[in-house]
MARGU-417667 format. One line per 2 residues: number of its first residue (from 1); their letters; for each residue x, y, z of N, C-alpha, C. Coordinates in pm, 1 decimal. Atoms other than C-alpha are relative to their C-alpha. Example, Ala and Ser with C-alpha at 12.3 -4.5 7.8 and 13.67 -1.06 7.14 Angstrom:
REM MARGU-417667
1	AS	89.0/-119.0/0.0/1230.0/-450.0/780.0/90.0/120.0/0.0 | -82.0/-119.0/-6.0/1367.0/-106.0/714.0/-77.0/109.0/73.0 .
REM end
This chain:
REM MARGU-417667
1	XX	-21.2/-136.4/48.8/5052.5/-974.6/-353.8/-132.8/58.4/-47.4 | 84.0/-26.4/21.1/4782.1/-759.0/-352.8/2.1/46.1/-166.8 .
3	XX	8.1/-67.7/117.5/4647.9/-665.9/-720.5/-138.0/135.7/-45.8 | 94.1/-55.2/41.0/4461.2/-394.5/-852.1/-121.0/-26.5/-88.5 .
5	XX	123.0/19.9/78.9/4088.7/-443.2/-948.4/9.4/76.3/-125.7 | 17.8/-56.7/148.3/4043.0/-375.4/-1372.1/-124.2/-1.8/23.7 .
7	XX	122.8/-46.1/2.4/3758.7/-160.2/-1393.7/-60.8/12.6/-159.0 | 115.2/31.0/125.9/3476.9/-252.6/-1637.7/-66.5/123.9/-54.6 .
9	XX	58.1/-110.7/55.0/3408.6/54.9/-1819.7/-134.0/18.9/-86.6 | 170.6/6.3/32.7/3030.9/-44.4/-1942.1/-77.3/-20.5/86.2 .
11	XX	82.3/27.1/-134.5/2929.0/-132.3/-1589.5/26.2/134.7/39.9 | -18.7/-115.9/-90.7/3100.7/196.6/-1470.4/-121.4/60.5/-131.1 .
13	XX	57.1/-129.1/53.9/2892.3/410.6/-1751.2/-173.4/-13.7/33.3 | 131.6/34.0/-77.1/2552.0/211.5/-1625.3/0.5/55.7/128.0 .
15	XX	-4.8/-35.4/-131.5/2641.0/279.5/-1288.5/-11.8/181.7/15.7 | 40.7/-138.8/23.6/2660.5/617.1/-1375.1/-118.1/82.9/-3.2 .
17	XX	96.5/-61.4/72.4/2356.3/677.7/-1561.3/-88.7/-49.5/118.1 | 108.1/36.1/-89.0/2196.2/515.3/-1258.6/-3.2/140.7/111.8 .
19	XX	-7.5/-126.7/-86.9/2338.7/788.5/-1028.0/-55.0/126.8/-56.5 | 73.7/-98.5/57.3/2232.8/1042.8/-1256.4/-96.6/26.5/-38.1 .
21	XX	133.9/5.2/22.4/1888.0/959.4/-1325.7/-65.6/20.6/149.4 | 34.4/8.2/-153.9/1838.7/889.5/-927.5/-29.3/163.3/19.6 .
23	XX	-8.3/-156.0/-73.8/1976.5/1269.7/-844.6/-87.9/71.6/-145.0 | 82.7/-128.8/93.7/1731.9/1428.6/-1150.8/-141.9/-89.8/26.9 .
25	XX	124.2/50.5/-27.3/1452.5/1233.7/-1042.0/-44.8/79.9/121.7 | 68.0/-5.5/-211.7/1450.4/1308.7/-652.5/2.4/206.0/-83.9 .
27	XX	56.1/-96.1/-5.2/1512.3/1682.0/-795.8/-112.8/71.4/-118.7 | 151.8/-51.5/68.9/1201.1/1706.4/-1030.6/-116.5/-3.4/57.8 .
29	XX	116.7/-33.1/-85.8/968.6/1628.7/-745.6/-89.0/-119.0/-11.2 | 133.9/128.0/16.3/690.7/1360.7/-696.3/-112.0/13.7/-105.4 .
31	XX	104.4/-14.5/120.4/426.7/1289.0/-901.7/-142.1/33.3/131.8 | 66.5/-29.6/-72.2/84.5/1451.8/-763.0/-146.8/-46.0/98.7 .
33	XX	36.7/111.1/-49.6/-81.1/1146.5/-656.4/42.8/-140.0/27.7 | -37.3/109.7/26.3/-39.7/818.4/-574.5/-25.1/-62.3/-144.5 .
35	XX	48.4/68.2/133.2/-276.6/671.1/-845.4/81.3/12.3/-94.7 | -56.0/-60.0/129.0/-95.8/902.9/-1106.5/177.2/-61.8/38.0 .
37	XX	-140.0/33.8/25.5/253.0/761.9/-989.3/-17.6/-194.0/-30.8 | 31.2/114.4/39.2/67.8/391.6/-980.9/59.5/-42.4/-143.3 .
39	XX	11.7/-37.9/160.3/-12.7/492.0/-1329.2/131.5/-31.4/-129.4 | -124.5/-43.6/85.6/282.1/607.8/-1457.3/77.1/-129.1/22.6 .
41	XX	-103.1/118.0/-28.4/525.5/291.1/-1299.7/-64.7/-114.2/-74.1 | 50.5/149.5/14.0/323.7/-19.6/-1404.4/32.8/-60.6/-163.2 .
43	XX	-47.8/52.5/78.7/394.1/-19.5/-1764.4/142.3/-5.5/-16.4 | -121.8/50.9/-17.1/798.4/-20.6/-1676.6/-55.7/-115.4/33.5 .
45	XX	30.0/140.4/-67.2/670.1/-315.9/-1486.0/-24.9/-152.7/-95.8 | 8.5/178.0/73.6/545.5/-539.2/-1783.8/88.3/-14.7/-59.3 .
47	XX	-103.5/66.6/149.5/732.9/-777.7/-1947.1/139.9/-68.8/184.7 | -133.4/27.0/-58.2/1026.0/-753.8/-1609.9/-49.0/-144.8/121.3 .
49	XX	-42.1/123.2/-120.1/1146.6/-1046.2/-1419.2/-68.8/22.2/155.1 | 45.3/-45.8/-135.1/1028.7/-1074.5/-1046.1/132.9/46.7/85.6 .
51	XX	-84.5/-105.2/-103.7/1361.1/-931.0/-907.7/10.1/92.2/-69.5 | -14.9/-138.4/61.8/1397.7/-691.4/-1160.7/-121.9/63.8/21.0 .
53	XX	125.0/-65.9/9.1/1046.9/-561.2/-1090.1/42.0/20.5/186.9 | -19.7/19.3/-140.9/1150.8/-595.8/-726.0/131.6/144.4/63.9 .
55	XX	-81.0/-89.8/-70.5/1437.5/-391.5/-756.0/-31.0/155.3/-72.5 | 30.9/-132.0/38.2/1297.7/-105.6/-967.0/-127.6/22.4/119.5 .
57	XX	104.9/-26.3/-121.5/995.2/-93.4/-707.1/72.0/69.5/131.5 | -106.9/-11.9/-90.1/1262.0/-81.4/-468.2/55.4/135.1/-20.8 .
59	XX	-53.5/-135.0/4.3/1423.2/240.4/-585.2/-109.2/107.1/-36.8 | 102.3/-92.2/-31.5/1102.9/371.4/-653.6/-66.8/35.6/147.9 .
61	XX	14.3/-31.0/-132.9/1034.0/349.9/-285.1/70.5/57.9/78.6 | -106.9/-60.3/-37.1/1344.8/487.8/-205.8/-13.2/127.9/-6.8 .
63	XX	6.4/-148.6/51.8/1283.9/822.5/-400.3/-164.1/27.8/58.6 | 104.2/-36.8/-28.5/939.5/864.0/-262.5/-5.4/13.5/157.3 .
65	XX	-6.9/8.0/-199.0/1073.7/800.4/135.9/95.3/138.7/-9.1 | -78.7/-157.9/0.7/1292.2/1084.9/16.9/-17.7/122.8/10.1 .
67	XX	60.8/-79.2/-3.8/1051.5/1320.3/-2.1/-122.2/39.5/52.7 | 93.4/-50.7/-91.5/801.6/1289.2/278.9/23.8/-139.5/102.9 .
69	XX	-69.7/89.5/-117.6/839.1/1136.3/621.5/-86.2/-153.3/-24.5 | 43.7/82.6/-2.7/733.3/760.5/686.7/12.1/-62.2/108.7 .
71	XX	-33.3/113.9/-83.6/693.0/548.2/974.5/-71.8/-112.3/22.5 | 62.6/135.6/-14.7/585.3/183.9/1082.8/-13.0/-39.5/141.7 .
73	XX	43.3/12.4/-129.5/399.5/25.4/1338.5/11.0/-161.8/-20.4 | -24.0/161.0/-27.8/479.5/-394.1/1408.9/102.1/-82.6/-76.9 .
75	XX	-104.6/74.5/54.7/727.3/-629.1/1285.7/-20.0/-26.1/-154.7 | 3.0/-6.9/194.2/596.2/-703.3/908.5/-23.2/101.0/-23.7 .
77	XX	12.2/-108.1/64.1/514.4/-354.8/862.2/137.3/64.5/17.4 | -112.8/-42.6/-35.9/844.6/-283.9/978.3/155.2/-28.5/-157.0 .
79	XX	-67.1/88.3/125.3/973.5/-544.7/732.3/7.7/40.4/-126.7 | 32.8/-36.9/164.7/811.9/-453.9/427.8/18.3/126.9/-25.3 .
81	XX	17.1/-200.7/36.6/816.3/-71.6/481.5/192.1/4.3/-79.6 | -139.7/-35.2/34.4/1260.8/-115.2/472.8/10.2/-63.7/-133.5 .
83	XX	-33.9/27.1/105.5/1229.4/-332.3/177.6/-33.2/74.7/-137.8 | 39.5/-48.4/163.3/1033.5/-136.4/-45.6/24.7/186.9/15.8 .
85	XX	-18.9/-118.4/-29.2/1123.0/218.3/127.1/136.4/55.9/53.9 | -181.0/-51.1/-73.1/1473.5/190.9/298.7/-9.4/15.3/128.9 .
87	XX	-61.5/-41.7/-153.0/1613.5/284.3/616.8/-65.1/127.4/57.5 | 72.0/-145.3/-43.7/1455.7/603.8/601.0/-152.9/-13.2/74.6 .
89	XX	123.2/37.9/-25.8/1108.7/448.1/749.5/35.2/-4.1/173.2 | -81.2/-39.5/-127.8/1130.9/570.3/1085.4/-96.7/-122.9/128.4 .
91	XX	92.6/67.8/-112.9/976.2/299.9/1364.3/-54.0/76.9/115.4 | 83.7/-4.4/-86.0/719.6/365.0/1584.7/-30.3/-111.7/126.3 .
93	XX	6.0/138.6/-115.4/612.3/166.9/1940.4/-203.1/-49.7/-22.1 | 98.4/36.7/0.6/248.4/160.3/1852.8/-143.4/87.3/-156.0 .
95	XX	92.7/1.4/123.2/-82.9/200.1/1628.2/-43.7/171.6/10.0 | 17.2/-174.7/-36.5/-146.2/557.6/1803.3/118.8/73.8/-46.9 .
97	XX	-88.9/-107.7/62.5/168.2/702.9/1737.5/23.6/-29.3/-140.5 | 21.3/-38.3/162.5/180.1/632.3/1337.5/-116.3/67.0/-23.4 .
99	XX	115.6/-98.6/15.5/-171.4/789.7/1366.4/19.1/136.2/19.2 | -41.3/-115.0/-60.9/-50.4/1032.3/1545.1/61.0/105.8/-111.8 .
101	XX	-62.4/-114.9/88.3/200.9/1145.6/1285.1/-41.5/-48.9/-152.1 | 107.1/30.1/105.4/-26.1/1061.9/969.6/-51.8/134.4/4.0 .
103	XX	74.1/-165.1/-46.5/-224.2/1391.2/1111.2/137.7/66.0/-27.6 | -115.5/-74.5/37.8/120.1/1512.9/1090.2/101.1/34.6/-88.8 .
105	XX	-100.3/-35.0/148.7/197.8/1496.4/762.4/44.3/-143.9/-47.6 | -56.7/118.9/39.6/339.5/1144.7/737.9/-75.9/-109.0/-30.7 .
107	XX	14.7/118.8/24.9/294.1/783.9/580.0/-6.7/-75.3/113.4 | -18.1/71.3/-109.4/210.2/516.4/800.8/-30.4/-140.2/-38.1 .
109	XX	11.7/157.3/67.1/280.5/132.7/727.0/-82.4/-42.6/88.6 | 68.4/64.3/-88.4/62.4/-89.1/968.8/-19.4/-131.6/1.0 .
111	XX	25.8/114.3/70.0/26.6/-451.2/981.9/-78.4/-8.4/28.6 | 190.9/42.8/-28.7/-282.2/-596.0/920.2/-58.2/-82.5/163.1 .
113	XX	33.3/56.6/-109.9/-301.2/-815.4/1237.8/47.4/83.8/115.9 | 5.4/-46.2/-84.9/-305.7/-737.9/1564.2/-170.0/-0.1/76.2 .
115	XX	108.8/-96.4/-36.8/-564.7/-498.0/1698.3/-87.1/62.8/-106.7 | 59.1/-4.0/99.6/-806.6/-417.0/1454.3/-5.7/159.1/-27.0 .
117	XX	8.3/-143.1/42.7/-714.5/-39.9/1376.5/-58.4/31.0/-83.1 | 1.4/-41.7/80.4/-802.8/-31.8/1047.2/-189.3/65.8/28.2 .
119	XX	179.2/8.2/-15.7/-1222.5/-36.0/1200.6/-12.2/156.7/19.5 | -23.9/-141.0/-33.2/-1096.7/338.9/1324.7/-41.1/86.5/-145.5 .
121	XX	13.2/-105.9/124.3/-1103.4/459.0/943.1/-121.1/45.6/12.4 | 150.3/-6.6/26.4/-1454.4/386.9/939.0/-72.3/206.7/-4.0 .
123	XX	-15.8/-119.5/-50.7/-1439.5/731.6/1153.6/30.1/93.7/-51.5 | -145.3/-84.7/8.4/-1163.8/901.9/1004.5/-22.2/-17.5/-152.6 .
125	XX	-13.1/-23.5/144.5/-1242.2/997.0/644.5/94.3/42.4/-101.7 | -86.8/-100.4/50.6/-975.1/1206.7/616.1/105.6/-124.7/-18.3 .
127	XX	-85.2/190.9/-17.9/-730.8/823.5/692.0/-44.8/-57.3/-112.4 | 47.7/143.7/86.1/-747.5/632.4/405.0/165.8/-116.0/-44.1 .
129	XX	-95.2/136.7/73.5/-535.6/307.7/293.5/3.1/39.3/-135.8 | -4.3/-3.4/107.2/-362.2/405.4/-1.7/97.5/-104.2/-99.2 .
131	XX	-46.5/87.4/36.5/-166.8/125.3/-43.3/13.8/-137.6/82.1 | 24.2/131.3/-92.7/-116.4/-257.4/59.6/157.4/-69.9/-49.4 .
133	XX	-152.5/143.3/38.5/250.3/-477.0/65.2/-59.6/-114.0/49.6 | -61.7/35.9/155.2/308.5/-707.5/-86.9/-105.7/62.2/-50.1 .
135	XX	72.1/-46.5/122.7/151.5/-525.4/-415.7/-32.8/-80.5/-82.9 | 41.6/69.8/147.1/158.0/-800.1/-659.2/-107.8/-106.2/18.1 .
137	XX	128.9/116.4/-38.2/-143.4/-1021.5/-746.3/13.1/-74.2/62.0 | -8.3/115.6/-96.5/-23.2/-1343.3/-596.8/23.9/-55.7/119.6 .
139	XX	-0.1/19.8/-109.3/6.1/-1229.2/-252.9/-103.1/79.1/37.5 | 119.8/-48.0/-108.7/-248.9/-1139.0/49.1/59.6/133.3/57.1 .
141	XX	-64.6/-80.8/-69.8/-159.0/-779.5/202.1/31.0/-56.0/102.8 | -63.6/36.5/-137.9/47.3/-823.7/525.2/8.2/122.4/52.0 .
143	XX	4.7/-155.1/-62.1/40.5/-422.1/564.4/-60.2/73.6/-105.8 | 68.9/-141.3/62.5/-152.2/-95.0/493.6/112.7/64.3/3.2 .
145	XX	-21.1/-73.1/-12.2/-20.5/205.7/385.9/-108.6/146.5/42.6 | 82.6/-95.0/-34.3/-210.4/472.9/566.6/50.2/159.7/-43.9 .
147	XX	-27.1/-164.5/48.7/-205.9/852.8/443.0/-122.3/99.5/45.7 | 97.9/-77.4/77.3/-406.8/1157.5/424.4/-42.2/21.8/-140.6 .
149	XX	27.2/10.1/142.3/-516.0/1117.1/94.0/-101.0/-75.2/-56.9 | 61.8/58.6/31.8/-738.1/1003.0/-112.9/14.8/-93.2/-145.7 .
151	XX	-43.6/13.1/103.0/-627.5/795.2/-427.1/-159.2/-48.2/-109.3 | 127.0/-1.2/83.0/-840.6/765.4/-764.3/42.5/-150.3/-25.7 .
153	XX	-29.4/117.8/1.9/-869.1/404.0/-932.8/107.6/11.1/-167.5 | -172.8/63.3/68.1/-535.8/294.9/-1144.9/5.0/-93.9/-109.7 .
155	XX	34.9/78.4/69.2/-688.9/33.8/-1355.7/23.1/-128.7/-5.5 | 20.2/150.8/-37.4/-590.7/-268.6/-1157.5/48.2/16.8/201.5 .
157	XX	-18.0/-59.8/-169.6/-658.9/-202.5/-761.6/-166.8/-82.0/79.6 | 33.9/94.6/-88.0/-813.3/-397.9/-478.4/-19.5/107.8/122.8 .
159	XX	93.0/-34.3/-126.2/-1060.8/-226.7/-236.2/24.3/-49.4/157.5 | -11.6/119.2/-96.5/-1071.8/-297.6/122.5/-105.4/80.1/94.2 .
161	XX	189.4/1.6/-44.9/-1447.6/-293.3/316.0/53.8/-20.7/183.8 | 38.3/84.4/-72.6/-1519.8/-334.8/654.9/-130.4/39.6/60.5 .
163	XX	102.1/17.1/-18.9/-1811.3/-434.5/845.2/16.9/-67.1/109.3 | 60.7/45.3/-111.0/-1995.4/-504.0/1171.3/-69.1/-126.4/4.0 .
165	XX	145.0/97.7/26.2/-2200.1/-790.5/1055.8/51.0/-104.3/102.3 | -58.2/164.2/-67.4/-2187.1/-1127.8/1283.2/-37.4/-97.0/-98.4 .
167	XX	46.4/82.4/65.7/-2281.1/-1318.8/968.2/136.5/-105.3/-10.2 | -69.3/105.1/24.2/-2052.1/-1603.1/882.2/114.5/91.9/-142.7 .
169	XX	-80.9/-43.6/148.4/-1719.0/-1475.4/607.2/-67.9/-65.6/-130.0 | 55.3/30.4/144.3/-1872.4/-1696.2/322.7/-160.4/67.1/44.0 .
171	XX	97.0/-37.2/55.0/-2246.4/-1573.8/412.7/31.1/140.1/-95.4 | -58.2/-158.8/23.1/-2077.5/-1212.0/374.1/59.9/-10.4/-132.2 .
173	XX	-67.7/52.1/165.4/-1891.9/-1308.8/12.8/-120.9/-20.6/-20.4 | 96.6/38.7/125.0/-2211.7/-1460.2/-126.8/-112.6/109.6/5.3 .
175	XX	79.0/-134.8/20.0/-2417.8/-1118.9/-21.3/42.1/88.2/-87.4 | -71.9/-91.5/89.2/-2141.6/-904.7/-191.8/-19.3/-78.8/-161.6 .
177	XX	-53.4/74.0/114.2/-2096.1/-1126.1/-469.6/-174.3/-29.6/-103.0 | 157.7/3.5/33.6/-2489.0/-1111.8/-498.6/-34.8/172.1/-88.9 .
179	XX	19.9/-167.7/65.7/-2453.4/-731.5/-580.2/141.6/6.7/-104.1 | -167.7/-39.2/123.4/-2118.7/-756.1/-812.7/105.9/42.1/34.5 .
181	XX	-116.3/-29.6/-12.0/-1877.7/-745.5/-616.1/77.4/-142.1/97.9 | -40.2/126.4/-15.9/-1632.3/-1002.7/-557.6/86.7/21.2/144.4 .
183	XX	-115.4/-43.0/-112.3/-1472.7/-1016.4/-203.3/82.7/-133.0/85.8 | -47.5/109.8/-48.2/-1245.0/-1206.4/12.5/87.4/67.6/145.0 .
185	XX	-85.6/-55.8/-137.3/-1151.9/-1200.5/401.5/116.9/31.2/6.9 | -173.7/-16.0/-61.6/-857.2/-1064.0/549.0/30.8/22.8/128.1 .
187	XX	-26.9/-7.9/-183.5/-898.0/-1020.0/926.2/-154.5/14.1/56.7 | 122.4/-25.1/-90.2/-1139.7/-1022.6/1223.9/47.8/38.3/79.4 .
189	XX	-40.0/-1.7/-117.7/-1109.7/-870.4/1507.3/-71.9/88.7/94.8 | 45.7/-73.1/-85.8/-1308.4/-696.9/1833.5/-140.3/14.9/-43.3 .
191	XX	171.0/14.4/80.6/-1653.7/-777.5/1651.3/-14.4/86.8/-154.9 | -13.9/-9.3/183.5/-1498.2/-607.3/1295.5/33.0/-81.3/-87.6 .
193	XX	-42.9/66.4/130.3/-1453.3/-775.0/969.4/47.9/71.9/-86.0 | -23.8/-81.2/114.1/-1221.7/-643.2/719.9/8.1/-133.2/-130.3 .
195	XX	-16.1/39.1/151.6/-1237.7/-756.6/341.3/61.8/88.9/-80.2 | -36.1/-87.1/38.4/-1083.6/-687.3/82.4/-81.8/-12.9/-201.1 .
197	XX	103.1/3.0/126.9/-1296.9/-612.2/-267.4/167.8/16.2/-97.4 | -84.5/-23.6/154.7/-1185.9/-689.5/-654.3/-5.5/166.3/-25.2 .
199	XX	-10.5/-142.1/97.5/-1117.9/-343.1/-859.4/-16.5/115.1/134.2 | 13.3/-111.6/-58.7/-1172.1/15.1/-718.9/-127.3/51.7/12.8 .
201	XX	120.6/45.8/-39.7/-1466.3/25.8/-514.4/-6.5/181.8/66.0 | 13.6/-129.0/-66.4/-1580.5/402.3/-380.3/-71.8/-35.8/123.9 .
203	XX	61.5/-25.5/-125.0/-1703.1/473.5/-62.0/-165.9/42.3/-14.7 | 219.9/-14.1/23.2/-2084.2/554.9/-184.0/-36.9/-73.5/-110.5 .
205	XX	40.2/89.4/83.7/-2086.9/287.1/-428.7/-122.8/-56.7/18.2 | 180.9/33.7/-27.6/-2460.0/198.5/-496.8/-38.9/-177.4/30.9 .
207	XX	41.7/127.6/-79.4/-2384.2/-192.8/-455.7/41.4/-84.0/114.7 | -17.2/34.4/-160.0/-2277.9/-174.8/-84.2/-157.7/94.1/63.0 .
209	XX	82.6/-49.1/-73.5/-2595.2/-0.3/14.0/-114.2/-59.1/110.9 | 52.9/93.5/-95.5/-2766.5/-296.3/151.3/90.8/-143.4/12.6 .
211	XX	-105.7/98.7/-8.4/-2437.8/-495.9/213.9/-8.4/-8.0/159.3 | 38.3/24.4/-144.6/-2431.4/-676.3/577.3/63.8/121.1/59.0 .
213	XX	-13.3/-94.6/-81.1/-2400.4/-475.8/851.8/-7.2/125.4/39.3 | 85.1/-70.8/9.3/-2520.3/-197.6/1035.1/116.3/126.1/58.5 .
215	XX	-93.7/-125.1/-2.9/-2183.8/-19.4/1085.7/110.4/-67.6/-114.5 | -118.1/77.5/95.5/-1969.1/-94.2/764.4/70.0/172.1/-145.1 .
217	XX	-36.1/-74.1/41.8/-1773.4/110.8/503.3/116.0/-9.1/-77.0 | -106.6/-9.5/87.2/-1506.3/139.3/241.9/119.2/103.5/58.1 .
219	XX	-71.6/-112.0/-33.0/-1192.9/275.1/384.8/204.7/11.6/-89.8 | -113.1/-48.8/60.2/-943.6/297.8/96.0/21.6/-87.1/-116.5 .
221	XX	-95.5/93.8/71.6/-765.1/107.1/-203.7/121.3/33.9/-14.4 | -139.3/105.7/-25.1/-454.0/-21.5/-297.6/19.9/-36.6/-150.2 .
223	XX	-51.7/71.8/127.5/-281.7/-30.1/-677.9/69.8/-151.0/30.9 | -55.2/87.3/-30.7/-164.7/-374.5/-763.2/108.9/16.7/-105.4 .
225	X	-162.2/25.0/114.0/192.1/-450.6/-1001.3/-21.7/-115.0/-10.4 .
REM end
């Protein structure tokens, strides 16, 4: 005999206040940077559990796919874009068409391997990496977020360099690391090297000026949680 579920009337008034914070959030509008929404999220962040930090991240990615388009280019960028953005992350078949619509207004996840797109920023000033999944210290990015934009530094954010050099990855670390800045590989590919630098590193920073290679360049950071 079927019975009727008794409804928990302190879960329903949470559940509530969740729906109602959601719909006055999405209509007050984004915040007017990344950095400044970095900013603003990270102290919710201390102190919470790793799923509870997982799932407020989570609905913060939700409300931000809500309000400007997004799509992804390869299987982990595919991955990580639905977990931390939703369903709304529209797939792409390649590295040109998220570029494509980047110029067009939109987000573009990317995974780091492959084809070495990211060497294109070098070019493309207007392209920058404004973010990296996974976010939290104890993992390696597995994807960019590409934008038009440019973000400021957040007060705990991770650079990412690349360079032409044919030197060896550790000669390349102990040159940087010779000028103060601490770095560590993350891909090769087609005769580029990308790294990715400690803290928030600018693009005319005075101690990459005689850093290897004779085509190299800063093309973005990346808050961490």
């Amino acid at each position: 005999m079927l019975r009727e579920p008794e409804i928990d009337e302190a879960l329903t008034a949470l559940d509530r206040a969740v729906v109602e914070a959601v719909r006055a959030r999405l209509a007050a509008g984004g915040w007017p940077s990344g950095d400044a929404a970095a900013i603003a999220l990270r102290p919710f962040l201390s102190g919470c559990a790793p799923s509870e930090a997982a799932a407020v991240k989570a609905v913060m990615g939700r409300l931000e796919a809500a309000r400007a388009p997004l799509v992804a280019s390869g299987g982990l960028a595919q991955g990580l874009a639905a977990d931390r953005f939703g369903l709304a992350v529209r797939p792409v078949a390649d590295v040109e068409a998220a570029l494509k619509a980047v110029d067009n207004g939109a987000r573009a996840v990317l995974d780091l391997g492959g084809r070495p797109w990211w060497g294109r920023l070098l070019a493309r000033p207007d392209l920058r990496i404004v973010a990296a999944l996974p976010d939290d210290r104890l993992s390696r990015p597995q994807a960019f977020v590409v934008a038009r934009e440019t973000t400021g530094p957040t007060g705990d954010d991770r650079s990412f360099w690349v360079t032409d050099s044919g030197w060896t990855d550790a000669r390349i670390v102990q040159a940087l690391s010779g000028a103060g800045l601490a770095a560590e590989p993350l891909a090769a590919s087609g005769g580029l090297k990308l790294f990715m630098l400690a803290g928030y590193v600018q693009a005319e920073d005075g101690r990459l000026h005689d850093a290897p290679g004779s085509l190299s360049g800063v093309i973005g950071a990346a808050p961490l949680f």
